[in-house]
C-alpha positions in Angstrom: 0.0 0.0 0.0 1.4 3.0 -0.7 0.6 5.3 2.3 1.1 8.6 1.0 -2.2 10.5 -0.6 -3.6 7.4 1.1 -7.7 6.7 0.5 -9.7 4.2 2.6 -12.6 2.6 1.0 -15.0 0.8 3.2 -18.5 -1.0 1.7 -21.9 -1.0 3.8 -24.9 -2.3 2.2 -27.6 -0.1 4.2 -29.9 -2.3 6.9 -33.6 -1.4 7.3 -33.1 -0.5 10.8 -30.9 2.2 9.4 -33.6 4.0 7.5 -36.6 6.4 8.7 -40.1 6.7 8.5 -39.4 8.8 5.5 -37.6 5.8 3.7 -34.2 7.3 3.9 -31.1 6.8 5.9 -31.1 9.0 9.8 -29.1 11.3 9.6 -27.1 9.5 12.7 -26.1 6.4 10.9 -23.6 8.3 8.5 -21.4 9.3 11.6 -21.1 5.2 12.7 -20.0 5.2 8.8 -17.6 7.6 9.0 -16.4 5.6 12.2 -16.2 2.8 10.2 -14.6 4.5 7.7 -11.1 5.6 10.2 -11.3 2.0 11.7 -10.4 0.8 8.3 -8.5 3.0 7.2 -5.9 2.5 10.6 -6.3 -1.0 10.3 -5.4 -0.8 6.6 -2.3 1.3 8.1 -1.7 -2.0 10.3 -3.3 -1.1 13.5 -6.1 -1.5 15.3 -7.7 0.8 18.0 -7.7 -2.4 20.2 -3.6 -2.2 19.9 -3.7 1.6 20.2 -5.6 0.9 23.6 -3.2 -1.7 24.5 -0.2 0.8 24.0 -1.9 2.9 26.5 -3.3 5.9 23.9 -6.9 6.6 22.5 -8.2 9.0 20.2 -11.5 10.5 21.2 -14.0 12.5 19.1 -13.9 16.2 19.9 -15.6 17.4 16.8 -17.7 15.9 13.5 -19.5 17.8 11.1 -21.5 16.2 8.0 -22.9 17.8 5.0 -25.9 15.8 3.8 -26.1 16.1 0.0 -28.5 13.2 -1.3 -30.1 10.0 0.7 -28.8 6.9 1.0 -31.9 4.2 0.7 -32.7 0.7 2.0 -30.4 -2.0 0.5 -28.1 0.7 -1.2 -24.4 -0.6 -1.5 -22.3 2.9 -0.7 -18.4 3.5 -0.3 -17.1 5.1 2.8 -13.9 7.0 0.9 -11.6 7.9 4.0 -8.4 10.1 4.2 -6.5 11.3 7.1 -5.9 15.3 6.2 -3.8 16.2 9.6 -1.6 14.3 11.5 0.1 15.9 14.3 1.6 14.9 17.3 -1.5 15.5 19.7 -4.4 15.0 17.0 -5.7 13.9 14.0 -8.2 14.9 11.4 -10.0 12.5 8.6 -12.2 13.8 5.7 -15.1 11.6 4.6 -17.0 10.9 1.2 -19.8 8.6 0.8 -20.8 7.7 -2.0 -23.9 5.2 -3.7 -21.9 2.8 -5.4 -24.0 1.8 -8.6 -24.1 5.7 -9.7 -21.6 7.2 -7.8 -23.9 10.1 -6.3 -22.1 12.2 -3.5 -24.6 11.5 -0.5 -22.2 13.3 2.5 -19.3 14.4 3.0 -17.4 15.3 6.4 -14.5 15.1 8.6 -13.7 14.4 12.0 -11.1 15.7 14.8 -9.7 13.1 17.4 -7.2 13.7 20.1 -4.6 11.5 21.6 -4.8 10.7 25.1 -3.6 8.6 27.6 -5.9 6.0 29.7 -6.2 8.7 32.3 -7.8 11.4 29.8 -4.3 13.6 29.5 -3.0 14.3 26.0 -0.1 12.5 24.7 2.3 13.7 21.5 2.4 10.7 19.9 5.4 11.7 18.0 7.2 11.3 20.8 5.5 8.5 22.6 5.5 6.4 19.3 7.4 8.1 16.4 6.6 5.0 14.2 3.1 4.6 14.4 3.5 8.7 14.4 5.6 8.3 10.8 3.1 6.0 9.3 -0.1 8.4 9.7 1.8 11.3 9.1 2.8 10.1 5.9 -0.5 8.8 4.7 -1.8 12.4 5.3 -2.8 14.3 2.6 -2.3 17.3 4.4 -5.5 19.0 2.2 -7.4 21.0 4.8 -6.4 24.3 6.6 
C-alpha cells in the first residue's frame, strides 16, 4: 500500500433498521460510517484501536461535522472513501466521502477531529511517545485542509 495520498474505501450495504419513516437513511447512521470508515483506514495502516488501547493511547472524538447532499436508501451498496488530512503529534483529522456505489452520487461528506490521550484522559504527543506509528499516519496524510 502506498501510504502517502492514502484513500480508505469501506463498503456498507444499508440495513432497514438504518432507514426512517421517511424511507431514507437518519441522519445519525452516517457518523457510525464515518467511524467505520477511520477504523479501516488504521487497520489498513496496520493497527487496530484495540492495539492503540493496548499501547496505552486513545483518540476520542472532539468534533464531527456532516454535510448531507442526497439520501442513501434501503439495501443501497455505498463506499465510505476515507483520508486522514492532519496528522500531528496531539491529534488527528480524517475527511469523509460517501458515496452510492451503482451511480456514484455524492450522499455526504465530512471530517472528524480526534485527540490523543492517555488511559487517564491527559494528551499524549504521539510523535514522541511512538514516532513509528506517528511516521506512518503522518505520511498517509494528505495534508489537504487548513
Amino acid at each position: 500500500m502506498n501510504a502517502s495520498n492514502y484513500v480508505s474505501q469501506s463498503s456498507i450495504r444499508v440495513r432497514y433498521q438504518e432507514t426512517d419513516q421517511m424511507g431514507v437513511v437518519y441522519h445519525s447512521n452516517y457518523l457510525v460510517w464515518f467511524e467505520i470508515g477511520r477504523t479501516d483506514y488504521t487497520h489498513d495502516l496496520g493497527y487496530s484501536y484495540r492495539e492503540l488501547e493496548k499501547l496505552g493511547v486513545m483518540l476520542p472524538l472532539i468534533e464531527v461535522k456532516a454535510n448531507y447532499r442526497a439520501p442513501a436508501r434501503y439495501d443501497d451498496e455505498v463506499i465510505v472513501y476515507t483520508t486522514c488530512t492532519e496528522a500531528s503529534g496531539s491529534r488527528l483529522i480524517f475527511e469523509y466521502e460517501i458515496k452510492r456505489k451503482r451511480d456514484q452520487v455524492l450522499l455526504t461528506t465530512g471530517h472528524s477531529v480526534h485527540v490523543w490521550v492517555n488511559k487517564e484522559m491527559k494528551r499524549v504527543n504521539m510523535k514522541e511517545k511512538f514516532p513509528d506509528l506517528f511516521a506512518k499516519l503522518a505520511a498517509s496524510a494528505t495534508q489537504k485542509r487548513t
